[in-house]
C-alpha positions as CSV (number, residue, x, y, z in Angstrom):
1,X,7.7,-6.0,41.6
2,X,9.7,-7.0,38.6
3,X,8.1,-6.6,34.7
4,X,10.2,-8.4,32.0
5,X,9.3,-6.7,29.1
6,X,10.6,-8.2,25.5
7,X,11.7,-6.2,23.2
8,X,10.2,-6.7,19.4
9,X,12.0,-6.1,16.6
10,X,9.1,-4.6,14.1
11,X,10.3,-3.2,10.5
12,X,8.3,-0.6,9.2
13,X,8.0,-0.4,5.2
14,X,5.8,2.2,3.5
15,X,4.4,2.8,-0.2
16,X,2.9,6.0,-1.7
17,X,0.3,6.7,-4.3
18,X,-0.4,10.1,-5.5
19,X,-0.4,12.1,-2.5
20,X,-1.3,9.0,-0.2
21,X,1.0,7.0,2.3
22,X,1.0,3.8,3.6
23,X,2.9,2.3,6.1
24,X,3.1,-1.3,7.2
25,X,4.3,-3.1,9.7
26,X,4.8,-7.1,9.6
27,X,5.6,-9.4,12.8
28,X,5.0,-13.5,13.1
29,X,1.7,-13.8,13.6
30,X,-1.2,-16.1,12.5
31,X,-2.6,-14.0,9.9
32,X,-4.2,-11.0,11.3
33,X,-4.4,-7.9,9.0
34,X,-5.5,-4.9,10.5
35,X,-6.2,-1.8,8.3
36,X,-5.8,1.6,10.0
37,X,-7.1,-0.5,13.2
38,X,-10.1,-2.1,11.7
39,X,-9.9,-5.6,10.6
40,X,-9.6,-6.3,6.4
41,X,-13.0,-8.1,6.4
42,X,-14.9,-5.4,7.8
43,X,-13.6,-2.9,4.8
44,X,-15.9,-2.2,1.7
45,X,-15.1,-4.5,-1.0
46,X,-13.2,-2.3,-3.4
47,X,-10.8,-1.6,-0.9
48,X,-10.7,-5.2,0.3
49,X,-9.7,-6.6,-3.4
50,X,-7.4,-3.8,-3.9
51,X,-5.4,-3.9,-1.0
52,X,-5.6,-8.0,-0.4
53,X,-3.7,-8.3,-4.2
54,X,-0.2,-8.7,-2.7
55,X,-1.8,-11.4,0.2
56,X,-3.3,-13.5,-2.2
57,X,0.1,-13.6,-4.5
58,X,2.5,-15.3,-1.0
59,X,-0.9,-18.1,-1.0
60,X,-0.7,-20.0,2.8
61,X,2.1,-18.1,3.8
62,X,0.0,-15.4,5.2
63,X,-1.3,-17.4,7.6
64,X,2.5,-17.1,9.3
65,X,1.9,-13.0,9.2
66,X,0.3,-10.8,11.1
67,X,0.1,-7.1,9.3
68,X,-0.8,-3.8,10.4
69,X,-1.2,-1.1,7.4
70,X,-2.1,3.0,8.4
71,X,-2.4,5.1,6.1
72,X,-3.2,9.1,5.9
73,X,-3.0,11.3,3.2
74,X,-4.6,11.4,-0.5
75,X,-8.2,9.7,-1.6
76,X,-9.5,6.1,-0.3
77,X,-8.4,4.3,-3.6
78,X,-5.0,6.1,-3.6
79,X,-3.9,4.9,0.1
80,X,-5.6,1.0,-0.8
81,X,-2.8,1.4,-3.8
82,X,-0.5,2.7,-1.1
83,X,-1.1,0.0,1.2
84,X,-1.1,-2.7,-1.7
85,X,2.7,-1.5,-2.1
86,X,3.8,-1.3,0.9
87,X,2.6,-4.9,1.7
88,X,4.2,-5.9,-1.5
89,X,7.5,-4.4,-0.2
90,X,7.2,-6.1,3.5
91,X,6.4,-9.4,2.2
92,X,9.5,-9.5,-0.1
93,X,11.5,-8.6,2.5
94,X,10.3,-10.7,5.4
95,X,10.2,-14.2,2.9
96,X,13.6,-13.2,1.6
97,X,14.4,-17.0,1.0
98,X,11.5,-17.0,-1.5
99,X,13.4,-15.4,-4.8
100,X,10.5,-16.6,-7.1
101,X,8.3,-14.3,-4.1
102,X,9.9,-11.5,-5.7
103,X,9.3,-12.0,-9.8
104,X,5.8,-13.7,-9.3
105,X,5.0,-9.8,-7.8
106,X,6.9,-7.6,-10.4
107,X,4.9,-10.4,-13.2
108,X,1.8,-9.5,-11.9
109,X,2.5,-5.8,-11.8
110,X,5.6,-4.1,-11.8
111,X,4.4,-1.2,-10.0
112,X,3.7,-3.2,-6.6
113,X,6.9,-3.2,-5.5
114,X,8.5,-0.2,-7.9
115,X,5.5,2.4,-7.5
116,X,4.1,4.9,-9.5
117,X,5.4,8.0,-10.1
118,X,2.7,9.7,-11.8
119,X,1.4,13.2,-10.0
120,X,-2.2,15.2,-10.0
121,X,-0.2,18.2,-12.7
122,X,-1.1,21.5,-10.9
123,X,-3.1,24.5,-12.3
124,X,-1.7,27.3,-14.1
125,X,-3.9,30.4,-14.7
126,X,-5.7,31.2,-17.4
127,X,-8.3,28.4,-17.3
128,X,-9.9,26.0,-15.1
129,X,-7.5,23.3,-15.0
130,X,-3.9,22.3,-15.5
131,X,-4.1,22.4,-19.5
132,X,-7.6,23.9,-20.3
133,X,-7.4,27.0,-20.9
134,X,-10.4,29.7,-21.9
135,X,-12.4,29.8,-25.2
136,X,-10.7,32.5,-27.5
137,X,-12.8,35.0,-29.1
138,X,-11.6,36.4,-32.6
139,X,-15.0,38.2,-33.5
């Protein structure tokens, strides 16, 4: 009984947001996108338009892709941006013979393929929030 098993070569690329991760995997493939198992289409749209930004920016090329995106951490809006990166990243890399690939995603928006840096700033005491602090009395 003999199994020949091939052996894929798969590159795993991720992209963060906030306290959210994505990571993404990209293989030839006729266009299948698969977020955290369940197919793009069947998302809500907010997350759909968010996280499809990067797709519609390589145009027919997708069609040659097949991606696979899971994320975990943070809120649903912070993994779509997440995701949105880390696709950004994996396309760039996988159509490396495209250079204008590249600046037609940093025109669109830099932080695609750069990412954002900002943090949630964590409470100090003394109030409710990070800067608020309580109402001062002087009478």
């Amino acid at each position: 009984m003999e199994m020949s098993t091939k052996a894929k070569l798969v590159k795993i690329y991720s992209g963060s947001r906030k306290k959210a991760k994505a990571f993404v995997m990209i293989e030839p493939g006729t266009g299948i996108i698969r977020y955290n198992g369940m197919l793009l289409e069947t998302l809500p749209e907010h997350i759909q338009s968010i996280v499809s930004i990067p797709i519609k920016l390589i145009g027919d090329k997708r069609f040659s892709v097949n991606i696979r995106i899971k994320t975990k951490g943070g809120g649903v809006i912070g993994q779509a941006y997440a995701a949105a990166i880390a696709i950004s990243r994996a396309v760039v890399d996988y159509f490396k013979d495209e250079k204008d690939l590249k600046e037609k995603i940093l025109s669109y928006d830099r932080h695609l393929l750069i990412g954002d840096s900002r943090q949630k700033e964590p409470k100090k005491f003394g109030g409710p929030g990070a800067r608020r602090r309580e109402q001062k009395s002087y009478r």
